[in-house]
N, C-alpha and C positions, 0 to 999 in steps of 0.2 A: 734873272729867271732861273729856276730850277731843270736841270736839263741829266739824262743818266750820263756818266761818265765810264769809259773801259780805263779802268786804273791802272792795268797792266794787262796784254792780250793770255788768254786763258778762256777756264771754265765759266760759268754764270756766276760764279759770285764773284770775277772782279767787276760786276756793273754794279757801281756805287750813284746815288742820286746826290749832285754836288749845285751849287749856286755859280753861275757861269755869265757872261756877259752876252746883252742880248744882241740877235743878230742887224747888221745894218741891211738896208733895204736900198739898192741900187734902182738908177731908172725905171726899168724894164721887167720890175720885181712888186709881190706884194708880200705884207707880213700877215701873217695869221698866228691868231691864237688857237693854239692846238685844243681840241673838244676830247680827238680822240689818233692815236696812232694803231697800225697794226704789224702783228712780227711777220718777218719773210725767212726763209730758211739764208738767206745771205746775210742776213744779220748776225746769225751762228757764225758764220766763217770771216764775218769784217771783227766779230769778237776775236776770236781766234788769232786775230794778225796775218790773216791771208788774202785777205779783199780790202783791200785800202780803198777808203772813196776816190772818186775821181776829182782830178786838178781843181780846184777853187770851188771845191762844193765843201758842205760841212762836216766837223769831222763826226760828228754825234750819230747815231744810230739811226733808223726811222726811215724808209721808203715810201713812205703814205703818210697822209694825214686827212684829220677832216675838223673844218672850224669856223672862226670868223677872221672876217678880212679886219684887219685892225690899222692898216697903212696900207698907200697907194706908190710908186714911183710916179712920177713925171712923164715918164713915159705910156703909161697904161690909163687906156681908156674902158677896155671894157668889164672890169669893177672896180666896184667901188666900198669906200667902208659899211660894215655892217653887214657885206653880203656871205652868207651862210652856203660854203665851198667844201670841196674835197682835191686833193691835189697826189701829184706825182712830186715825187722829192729824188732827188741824188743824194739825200743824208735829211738829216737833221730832226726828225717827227718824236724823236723820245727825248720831248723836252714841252716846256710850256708854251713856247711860240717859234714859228720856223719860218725864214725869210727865201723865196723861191720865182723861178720867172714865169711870169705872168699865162704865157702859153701852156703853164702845164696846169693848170688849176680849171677844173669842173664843177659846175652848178651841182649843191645835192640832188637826187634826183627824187619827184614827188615821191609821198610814201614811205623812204625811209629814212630816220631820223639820223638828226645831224651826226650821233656817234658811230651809230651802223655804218653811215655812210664810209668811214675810214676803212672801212673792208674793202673797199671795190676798185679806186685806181690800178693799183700794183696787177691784179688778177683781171681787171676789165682790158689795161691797156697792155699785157705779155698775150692774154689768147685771142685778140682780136689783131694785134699785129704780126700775130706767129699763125695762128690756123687760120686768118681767113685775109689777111691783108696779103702775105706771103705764101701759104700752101693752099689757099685759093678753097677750103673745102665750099662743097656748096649741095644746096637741094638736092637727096637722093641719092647722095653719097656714101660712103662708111667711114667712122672717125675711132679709132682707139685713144683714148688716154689712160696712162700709166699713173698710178696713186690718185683714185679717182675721188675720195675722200679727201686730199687737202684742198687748200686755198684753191690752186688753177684750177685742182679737178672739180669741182664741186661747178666751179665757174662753166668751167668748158662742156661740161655735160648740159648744163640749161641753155648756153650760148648755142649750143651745135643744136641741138633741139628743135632751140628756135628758129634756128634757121633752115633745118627741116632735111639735117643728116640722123644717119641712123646710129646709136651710138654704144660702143665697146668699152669695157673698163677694169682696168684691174685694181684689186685691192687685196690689204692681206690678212685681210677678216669676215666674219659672214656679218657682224654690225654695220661696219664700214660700208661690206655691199649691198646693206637693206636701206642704208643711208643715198646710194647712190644710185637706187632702184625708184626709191621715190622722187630724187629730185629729174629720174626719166629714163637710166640710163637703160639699154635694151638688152644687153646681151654684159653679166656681171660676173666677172671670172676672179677667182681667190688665187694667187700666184705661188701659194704656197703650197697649194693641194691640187695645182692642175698645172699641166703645161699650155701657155697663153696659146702660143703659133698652134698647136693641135686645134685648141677652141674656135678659135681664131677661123681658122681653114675648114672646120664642121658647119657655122653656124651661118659661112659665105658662098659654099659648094665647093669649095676648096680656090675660090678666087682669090683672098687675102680683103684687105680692108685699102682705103683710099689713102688716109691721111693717119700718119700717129705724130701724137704729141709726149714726148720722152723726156724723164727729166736725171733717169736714171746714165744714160751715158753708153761706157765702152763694154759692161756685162750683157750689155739688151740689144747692141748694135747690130749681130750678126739672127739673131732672133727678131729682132722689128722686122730688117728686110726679108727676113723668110714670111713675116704676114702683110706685107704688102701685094697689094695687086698690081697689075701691068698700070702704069702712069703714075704712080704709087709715090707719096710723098711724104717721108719723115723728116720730122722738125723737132732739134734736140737742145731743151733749153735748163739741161744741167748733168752734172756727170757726179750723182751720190754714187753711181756704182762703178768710177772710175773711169778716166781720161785717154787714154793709149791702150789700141786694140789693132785686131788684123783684119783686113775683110777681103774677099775674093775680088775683083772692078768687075768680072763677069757678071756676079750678082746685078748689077745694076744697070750693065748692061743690053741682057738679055731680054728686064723688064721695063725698061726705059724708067728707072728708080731716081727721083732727087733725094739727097741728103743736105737739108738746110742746119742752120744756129745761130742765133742771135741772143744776145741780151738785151737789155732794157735802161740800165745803170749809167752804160758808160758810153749810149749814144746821144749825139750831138743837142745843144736845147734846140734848132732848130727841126729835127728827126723826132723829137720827143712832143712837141708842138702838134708836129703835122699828126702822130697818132692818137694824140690825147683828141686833136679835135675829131679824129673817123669815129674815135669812141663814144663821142658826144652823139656825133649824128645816125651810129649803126648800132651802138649799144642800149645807149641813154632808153629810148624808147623801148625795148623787152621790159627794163626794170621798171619803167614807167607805166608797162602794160601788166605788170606782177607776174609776166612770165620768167622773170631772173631776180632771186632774191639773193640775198646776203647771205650764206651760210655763216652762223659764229658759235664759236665752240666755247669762250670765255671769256669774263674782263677780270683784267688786275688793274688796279692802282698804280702808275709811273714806278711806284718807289715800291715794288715789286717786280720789277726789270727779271730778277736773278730767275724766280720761282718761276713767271712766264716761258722764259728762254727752258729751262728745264722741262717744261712740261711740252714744248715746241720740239725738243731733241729726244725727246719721248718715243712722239708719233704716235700716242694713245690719240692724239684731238683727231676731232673732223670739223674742216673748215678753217676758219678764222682765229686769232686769239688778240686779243685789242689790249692796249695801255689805256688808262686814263688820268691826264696829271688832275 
């Protein structure tokens, strides 16, 4: 099968599209033929040579995918060949077919077509078991998400919605936040031309918000918890603006603050199982309702890897950006 290749860790153009052997398919596993993949900003840094997959996963690129079941293991009963899926990957979706266990693979959901559908694993299964599995947001709440035009944001603004928080967002353009006004969000703040925590604290009585979702890290750490409120829960699931910082323990403890982080990648298939199916059962149904759509912002061709990742480390898109072999 045709599968992209990191020729040597670097920029976008060491991803070269090479002919590779395809993957075997263990009991507990089915194979899919990929329809369509989509990029995650960790695919940027597993290029790079700084995110190595995890132990006995593939080494190829690709955190999603969406396709047809084309093998079964022995062990897996509930699909079957021919059935038209979308899945969670630990590797492998920038290639023509990708072999995965069976607990992570989701029904497309009505309405959106089998390619679209490759948008939604990665961003359906990080904000539903980071803001609402673990930081618990709920009805009547206040939700900030930071980069509210990519993949999660786009997610997380219709997910919170729907579940009937009220919802904050920053972004660092007036397109970006015209994009992220329509898909609902309430209160749309430009980070470049305003300071968030002031906005933040005007639009709440000076309460702060419930829950943020951070992907930016240790520049925003001391600023998240100044716009939290009392019981206040930030959940930080990446550090573009860097990893080691200072923070006062008062801070957190004065508002009774959690600071959560998790990934996605490199927890257990059993951990990954159990969220893919909440997502089935708490997700599935908004998209089904057309209250949570796909946002995508492009497709390349497989064998256009380079120019995608370029246009990904951009940060010009909003939304999505999809492969198709």
């Amino acid at each position: 099968m045709k599968a992209i290749v990191i020729t040597s860790p670097g920029g976008p153009e060491v991803l070269k599209i090479q002919e590779v052997d395809e993957p075997q398919v263990k009991d507990d596993e089915v194979l899919i033929k990929v329809e369509a993949t989509a990029l995650n900003r960790a695919d940027t840094f597993q290029r790079k040579g700084v995110y190595p997959p995890p132990k006995g996963a593939s080494e190829y690129l690709g955190l999603e995918c969406s396709g047809t079941i084309e093998a079964v293991g022995k062990a897996v009963s509930k699909w079957k060949i021919g059935d038209q899926v979308c899945a969670l990957l630990s590797g492998g979706g920038y290639a023509e077919k990708v072999a995965l266990p069976a607990g992570q693979v989701l029904p497309v959901p009505p309405g959106v077509s089998l390619k679209d559908a490759a948008s939604l694993p990665e961003v359906a299964c990080t904000v539903w078991s980071t803001t609402f599995m673990m930081s618990r947001l709920s009805a009547g709440e206040t939700f900030l998400v930071h980069g509210g035009s990519s993949g999660i944001g786009t997610f997380a603004i219709q997910m919170a919605k729907y579940q009937g928080a009220r919802v904050f967002v920053t972004a660092g353009s007036d397109e970006k936040l015209a994009v992220c006004k329509d898909l609902g969000a309430d209160v749309c703040i430009n980070y470049k031309t305003e300071d968030f925590v002031k906005r933040v604290k005007e639009e709440t009585g000076g309460k702060g918000v419930d829950v943020i979702l951070d992907h930016i890290g240790a520049s925003y750490l001391k600023k998240n918890l100044e716009s939290l409120n009392f019981d206040g829960r930030l959940f930080i699931i990446g550090t573009m603006g860097g990893s080691v910082t200072e923070i006062d323990l008062r801070a957190l403890l004065s508002r009774r603050l959690t600071v959560q982080s998790a990934g996605l990648r490199y927890r257990s298939t059993e951990n990954k199982a159990v969220i893919v199916s909440e997502v089935e059962k708490n997700v599935w149904p908004a998209i089904v309702a057309g209250r949570v759509k796909p946002v995508i912002y492009k497709y390349f061709p497989l064998s256009e890897a380079a120019e995608a990742h370029q246009l990904l480390e951009s940060s010009i898109h909003i939304g999505k950006i999809l492969l198709v072999p």
